[in-house]
C-alpha positions as a printed NumPy array, in Angstrom:
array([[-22.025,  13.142,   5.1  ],
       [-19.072,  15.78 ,   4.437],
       [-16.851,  12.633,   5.767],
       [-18.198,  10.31 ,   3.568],
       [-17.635,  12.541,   0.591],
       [-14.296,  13.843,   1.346],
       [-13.144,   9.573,   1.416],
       [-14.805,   8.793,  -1.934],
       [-13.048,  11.918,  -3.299],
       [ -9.594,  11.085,  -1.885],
       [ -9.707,   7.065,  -2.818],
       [-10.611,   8.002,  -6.702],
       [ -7.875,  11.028,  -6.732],
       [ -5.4  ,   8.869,  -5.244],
       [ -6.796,   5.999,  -7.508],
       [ -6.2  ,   8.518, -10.922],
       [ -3.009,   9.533,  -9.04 ],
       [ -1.826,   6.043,  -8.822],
       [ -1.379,   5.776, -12.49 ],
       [  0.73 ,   8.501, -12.501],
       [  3.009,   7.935,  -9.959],
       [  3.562,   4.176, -10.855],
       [  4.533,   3.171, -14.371],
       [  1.508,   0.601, -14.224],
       [ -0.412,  -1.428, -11.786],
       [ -1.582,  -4.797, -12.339],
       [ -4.273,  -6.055, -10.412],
       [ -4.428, -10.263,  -9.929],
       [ -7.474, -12.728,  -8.272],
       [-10.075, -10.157,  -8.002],
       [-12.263, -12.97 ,  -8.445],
       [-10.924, -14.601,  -4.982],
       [-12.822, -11.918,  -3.508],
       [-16.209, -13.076,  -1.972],
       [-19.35 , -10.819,  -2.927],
       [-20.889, -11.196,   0.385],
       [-20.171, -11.465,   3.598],
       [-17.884, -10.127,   6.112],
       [-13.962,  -9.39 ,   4.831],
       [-10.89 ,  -8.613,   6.304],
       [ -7.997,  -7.964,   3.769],
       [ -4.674,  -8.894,   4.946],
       [ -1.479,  -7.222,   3.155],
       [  1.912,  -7.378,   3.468],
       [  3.534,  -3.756,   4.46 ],
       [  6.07 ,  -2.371,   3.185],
       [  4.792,   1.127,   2.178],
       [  3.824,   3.191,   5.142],
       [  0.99 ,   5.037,   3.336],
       [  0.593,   3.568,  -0.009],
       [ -0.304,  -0.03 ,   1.375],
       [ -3.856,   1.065,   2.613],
       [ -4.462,   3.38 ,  -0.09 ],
       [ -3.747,   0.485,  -3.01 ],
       [ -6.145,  -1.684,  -1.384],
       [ -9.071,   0.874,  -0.714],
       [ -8.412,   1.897,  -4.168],
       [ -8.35 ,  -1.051,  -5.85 ],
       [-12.114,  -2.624,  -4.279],
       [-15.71 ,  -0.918,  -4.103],
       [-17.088,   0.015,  -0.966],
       [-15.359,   1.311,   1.849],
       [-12.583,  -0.468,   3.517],
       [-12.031,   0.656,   6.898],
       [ -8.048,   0.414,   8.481],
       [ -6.814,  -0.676,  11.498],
       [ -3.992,   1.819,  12.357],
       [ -1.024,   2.071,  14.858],
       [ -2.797,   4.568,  17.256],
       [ -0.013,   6.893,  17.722],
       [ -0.698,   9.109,  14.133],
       [ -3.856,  10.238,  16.042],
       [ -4.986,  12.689,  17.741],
       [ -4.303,  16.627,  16.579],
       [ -4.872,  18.29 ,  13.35 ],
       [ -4.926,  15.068,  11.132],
       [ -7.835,  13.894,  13.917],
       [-10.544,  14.713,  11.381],
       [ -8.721,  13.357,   8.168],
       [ -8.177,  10.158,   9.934],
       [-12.161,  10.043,  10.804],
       [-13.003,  10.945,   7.251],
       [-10.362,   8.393,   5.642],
       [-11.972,   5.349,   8.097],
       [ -8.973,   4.729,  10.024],
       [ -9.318,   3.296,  13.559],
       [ -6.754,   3.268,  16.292],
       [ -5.008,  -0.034,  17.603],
       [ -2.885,  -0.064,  20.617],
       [  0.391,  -1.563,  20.983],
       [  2.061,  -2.558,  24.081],
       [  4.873,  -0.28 ,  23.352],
       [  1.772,   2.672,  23.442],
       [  1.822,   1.796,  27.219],
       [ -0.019,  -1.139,  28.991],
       [ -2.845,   0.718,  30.131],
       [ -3.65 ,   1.508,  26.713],
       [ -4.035,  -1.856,  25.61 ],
       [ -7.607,  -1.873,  27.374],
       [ -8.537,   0.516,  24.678],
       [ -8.503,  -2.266,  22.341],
       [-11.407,  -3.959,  23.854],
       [-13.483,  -1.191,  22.126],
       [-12.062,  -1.301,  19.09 ],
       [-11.833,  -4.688,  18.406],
       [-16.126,  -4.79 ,  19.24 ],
       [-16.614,  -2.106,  16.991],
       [-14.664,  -4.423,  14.302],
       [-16.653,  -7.966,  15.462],
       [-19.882,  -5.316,  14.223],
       [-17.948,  -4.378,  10.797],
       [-17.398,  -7.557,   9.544],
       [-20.553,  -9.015,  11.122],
       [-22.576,  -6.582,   9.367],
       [-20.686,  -7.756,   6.269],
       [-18.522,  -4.972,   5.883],
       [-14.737,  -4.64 ,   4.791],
       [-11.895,  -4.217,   7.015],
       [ -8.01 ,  -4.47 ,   6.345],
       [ -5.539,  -5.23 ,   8.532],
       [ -1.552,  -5.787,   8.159],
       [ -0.813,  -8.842,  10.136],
       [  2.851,  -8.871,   9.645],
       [  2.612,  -6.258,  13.213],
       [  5.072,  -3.508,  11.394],
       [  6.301,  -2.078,   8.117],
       [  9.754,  -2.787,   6.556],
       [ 11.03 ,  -2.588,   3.208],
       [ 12.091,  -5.922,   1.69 ],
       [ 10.166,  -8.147,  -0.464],
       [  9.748, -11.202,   2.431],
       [  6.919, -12.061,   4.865],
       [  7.411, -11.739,   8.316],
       [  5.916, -14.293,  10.232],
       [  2.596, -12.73 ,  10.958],
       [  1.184, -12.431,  13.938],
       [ -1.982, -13.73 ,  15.836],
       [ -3.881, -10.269,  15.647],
       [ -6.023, -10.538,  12.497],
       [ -6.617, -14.366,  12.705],
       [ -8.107, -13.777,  16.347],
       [-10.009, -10.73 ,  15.374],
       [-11.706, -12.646,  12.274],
       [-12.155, -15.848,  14.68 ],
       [-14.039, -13.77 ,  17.37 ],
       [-15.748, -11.706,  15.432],
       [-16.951, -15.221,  13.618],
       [-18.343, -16.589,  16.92 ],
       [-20.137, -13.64 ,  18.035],
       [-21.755, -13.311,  14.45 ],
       [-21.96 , -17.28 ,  13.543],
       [-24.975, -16.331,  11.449],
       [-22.328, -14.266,   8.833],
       [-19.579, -15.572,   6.486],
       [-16.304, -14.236,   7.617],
       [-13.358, -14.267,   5.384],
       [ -9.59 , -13.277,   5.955],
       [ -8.246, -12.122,   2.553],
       [ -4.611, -12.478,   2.011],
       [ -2.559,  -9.572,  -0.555],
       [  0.393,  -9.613,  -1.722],
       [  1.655,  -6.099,  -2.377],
       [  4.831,  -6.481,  -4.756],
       [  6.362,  -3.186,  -5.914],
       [  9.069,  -2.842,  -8.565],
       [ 11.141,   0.008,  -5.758],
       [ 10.32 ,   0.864,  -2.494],
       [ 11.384,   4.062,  -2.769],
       [ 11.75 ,   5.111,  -6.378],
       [  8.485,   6.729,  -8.405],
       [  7.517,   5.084, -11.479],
       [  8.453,   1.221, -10.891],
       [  5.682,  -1.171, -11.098],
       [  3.701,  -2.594,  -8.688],
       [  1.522,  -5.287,  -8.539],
       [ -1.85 ,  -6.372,  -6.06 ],
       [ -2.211,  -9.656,  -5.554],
       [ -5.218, -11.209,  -3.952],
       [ -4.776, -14.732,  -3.324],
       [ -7.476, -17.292,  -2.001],
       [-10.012, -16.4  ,   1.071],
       [ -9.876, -18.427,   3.952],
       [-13.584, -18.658,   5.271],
       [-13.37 , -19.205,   9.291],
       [-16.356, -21.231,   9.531],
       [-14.253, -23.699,   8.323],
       [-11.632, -23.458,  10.639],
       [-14.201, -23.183,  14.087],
       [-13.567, -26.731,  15.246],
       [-14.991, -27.799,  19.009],
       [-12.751, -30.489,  19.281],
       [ -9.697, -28.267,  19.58 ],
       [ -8.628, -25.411,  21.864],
       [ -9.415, -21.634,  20.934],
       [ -5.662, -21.351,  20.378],
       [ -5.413, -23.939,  18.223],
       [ -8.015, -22.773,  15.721],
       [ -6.534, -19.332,  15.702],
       [ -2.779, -20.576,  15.139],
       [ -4.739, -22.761,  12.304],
       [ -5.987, -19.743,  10.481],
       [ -2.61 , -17.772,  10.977],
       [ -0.969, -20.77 ,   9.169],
       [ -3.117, -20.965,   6.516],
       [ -3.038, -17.137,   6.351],
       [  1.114, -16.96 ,   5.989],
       [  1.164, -19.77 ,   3.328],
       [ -1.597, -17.664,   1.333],
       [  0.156, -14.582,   1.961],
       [  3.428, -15.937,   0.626],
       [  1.858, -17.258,  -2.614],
       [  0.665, -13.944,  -3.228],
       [  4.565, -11.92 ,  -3.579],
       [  6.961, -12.453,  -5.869],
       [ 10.196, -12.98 ,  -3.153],
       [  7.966, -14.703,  -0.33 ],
       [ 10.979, -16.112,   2.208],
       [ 14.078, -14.565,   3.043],
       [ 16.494, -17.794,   2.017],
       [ 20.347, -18.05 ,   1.365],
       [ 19.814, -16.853,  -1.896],
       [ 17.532, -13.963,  -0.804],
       [ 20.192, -11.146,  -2.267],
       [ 21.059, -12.526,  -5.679],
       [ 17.109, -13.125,  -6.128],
       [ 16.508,  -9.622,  -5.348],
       [ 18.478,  -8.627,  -7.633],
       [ 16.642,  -9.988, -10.254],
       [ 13.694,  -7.417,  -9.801],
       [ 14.162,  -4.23 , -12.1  ],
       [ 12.509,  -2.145, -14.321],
       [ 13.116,  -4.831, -16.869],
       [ 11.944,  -7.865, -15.072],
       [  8.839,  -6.398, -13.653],
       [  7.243,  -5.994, -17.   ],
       [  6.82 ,  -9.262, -16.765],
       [  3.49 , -11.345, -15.31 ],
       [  3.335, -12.586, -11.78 ],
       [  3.555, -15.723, -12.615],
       [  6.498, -15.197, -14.999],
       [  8.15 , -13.331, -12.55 ],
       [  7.85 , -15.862,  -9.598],
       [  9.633, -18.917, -12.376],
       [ 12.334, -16.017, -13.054],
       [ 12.822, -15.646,  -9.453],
       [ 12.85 , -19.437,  -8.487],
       [ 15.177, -20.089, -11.361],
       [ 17.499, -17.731,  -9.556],
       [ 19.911, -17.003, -12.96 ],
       [ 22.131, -14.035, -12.095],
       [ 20.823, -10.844, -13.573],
       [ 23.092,  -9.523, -15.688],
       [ 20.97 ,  -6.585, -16.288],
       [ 21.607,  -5.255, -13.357],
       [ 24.802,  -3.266, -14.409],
       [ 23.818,   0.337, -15.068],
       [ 25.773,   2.848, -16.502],
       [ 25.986,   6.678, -16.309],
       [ 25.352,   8.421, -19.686],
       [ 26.239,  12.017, -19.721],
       [ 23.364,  12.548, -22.502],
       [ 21.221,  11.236, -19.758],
       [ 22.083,  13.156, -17.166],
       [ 21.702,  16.516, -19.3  ],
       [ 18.001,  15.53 , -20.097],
       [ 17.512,  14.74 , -16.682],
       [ 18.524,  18.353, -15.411],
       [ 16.427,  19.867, -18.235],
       [ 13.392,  18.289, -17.63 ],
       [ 13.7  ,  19.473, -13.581],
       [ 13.517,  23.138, -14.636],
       [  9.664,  23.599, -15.094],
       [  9.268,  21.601, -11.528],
       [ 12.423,  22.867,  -9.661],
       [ 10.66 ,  24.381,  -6.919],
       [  8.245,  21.592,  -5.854],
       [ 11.472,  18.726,  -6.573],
       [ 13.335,  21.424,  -4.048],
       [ 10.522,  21.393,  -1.75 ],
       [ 10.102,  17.505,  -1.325],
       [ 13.609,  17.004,  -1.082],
       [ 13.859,  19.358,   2.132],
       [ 10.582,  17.232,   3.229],
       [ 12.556,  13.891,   2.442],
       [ 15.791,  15.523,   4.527],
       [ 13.72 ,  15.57 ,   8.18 ],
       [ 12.736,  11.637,   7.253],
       [ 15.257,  10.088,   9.914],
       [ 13.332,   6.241,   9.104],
       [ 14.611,   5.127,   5.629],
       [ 10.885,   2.784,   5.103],
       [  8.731,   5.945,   5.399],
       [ 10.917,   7.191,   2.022],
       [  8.573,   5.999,  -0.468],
       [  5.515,   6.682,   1.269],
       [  6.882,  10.902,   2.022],
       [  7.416,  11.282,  -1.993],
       [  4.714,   9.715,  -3.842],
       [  2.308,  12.266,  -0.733],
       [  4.67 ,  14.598,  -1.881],
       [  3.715,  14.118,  -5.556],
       [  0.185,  13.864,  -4.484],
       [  0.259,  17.272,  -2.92 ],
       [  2.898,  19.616,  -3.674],
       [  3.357,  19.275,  -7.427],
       [ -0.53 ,  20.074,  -7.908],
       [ -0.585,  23.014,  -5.815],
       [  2.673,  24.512,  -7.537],
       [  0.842,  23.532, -10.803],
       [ -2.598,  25.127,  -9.772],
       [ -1.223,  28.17 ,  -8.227],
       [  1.646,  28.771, -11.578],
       [ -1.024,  27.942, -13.737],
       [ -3.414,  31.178, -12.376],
       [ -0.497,  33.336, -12.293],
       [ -0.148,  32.394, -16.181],
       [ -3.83 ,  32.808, -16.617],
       [ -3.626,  36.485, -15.056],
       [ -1.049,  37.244, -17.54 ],
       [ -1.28 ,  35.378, -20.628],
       [ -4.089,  32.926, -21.301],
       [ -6.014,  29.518, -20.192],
       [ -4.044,  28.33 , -23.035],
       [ -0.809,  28.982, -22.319],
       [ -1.927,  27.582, -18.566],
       [ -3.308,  24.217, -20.075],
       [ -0.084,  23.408, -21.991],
       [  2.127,  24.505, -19.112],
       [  0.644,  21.942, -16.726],
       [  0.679,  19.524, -19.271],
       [  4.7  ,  20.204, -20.101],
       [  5.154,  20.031, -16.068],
       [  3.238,  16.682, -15.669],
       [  4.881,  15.273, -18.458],
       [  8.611,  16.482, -17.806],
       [  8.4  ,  15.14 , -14.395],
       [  6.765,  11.811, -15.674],
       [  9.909,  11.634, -18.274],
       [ 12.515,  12.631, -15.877],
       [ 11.618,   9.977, -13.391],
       [ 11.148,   6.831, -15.632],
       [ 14.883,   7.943, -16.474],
       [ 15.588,   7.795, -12.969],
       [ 14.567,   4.52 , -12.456]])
């Protein structure tokens, strides 16, 4: 029970929190989602943390998360329970781990043949450019097993497209995309081998996944296209921003230069958050892989800043007044809000 309410509490904070952090988030094909039946999202990573969280935010229901086993154990044990993450082995966890996975992958044939949600990231690991790996067999084979020993339930693998504006930078944009749902049923066919089915549904799966981000394939081009995304350009729709993208014009927008004006705001508006920006930073310092970047400051936003603001704001209400309190967190949120959309 205390589980269950510590996840619903998280998912809307970090939900509310979401509209902070990024400048806006657009939400597309919410209506390819099926109503009923078993569902396994699949999305692109390349956010460590903030991957899982936009899609458990972003749907009703719990979604539980298929996880690279080595985060568990410890103190975060308990959070991980609470949060419905499960542990998946990897071959480079040690072969006699891999056994594990028998149990875990019955425990998710009885989620999504109970009609539950699950989400998995088939591309196998997280990096930080806007192309699809070629996925792997994992999630297709987990949706077509689980669809044999439950042939009763619709099964669906649901392919997102996770698109953000920066990887690393707070306050880009960022958009979900989820495309069309491949229902398995429809891809269990006797005449072919096990194998072949499965590779069937992973194929179907990458071209769905690829129609669902804005730079899909890493071509010639793949540079000068990137280049293209900004804080400009990703104002823009998803489908005005996959035309910009094929058109592949050079982006001449992508000069930027250094005001001194700028940079004097800038300082300015770090003063009433100084201590929690110095705090992160030292965080962001022991972060030795660049990809877990963006996923160590927007936890850092989700944590630190609040606590300073909490704990200044009772010090101020000991001294002064609730007032005075109210319209110094205010100031804060909004300073650091300012001084990072001039960032970007």
């Amino acid at each position: 029970m205390l589980k269950s309410l510590f996840y619903h509490f998280i998912r809307n904070y970090l939900k509310l929190y979401g509209y902070i952090y990024f400048r806006d988030i657009k939400i597309y094909g919410r209506e390819n989602i099926p109503k009923n039946g078993g569902l396994l999202f699949s999305p692109n990573h390349q956010s460590a943390f903030i991957d899982p969280v936009l899609v458990a935010s972003y749907n009703s229901g719990k979604i539980l998360s298929l996880t690279r086993s080595d985060v568990f154990g410890g103190p975060l044990q308990w959070f991980l329970d609470a949060m419905e993450m499960i542990p998946v082995y990897r071959l480079r966890n040690g072969y006699r781990n891999l056994k594990k996975n028998e149990k875990i992958f019955d425990k998710c044939y009885k989620i999504l043949g109970k009609g539950k949600k699950m989400q998995m990231f088939s591309e196998g690991g997280l990096h930080t450019e806007y192309y699809l790996k070629r996925i792997s067999r994992g999630s297709s084979r987990l949706v077509y097993n689980a669809q044999k020993k439950y042939p009763k339930q619709d099964i669906y693998i649901i392919p997102v497209g996770i698109n953000y504006g920066h990887h690393e930078k707070p306050r880009c944009s960022v958009q979900l995309v989820f495309g069309k749902a491949i229902k398995v049923k429809d891809y269990i066919d006797k005449t072919n081998l096990e194998s072949e089915n499965i590779n069937n549904i992973r194929d179907s799966l990458q071209i769905e996944m690829e129609n669902c981000l804005w730079l899909p394939k890493k071509e010639d081009d793949y540079d000068l296209k990137k280049s293209l995304i900004d804080k400009k350009t990703t104002k823009m729709s998803f489908s005005k921003i996959k035309t910009l993208l094929k058109e592949n014009h050079k982006n001449q927008n992508n000069i930027k230069k250094s005001h001194f004006i700028k940079s004097i705001i800038i300082k300015i508006l770090t003063i009433p958050n100084i201590i929690p920006i110095i705090i992160s930073r030292k965080i962001l310092t022991l972060i030795k892989d660049k990809d877990f970047i963006g996923s160590m400051k927007y936890g850092c936003g989700a944590i630190i800043f609040p606590i300073w603001w909490i704990t200044s704001g009772l010090i101020l209400v000991y001294f002064f007044s609730i007032t005075i309190c109210l319209i110094y967190i205010i100031c804060s949120a909004f300073s650091i809000i300012i001084r990072q959309n001039l960032l970007l």
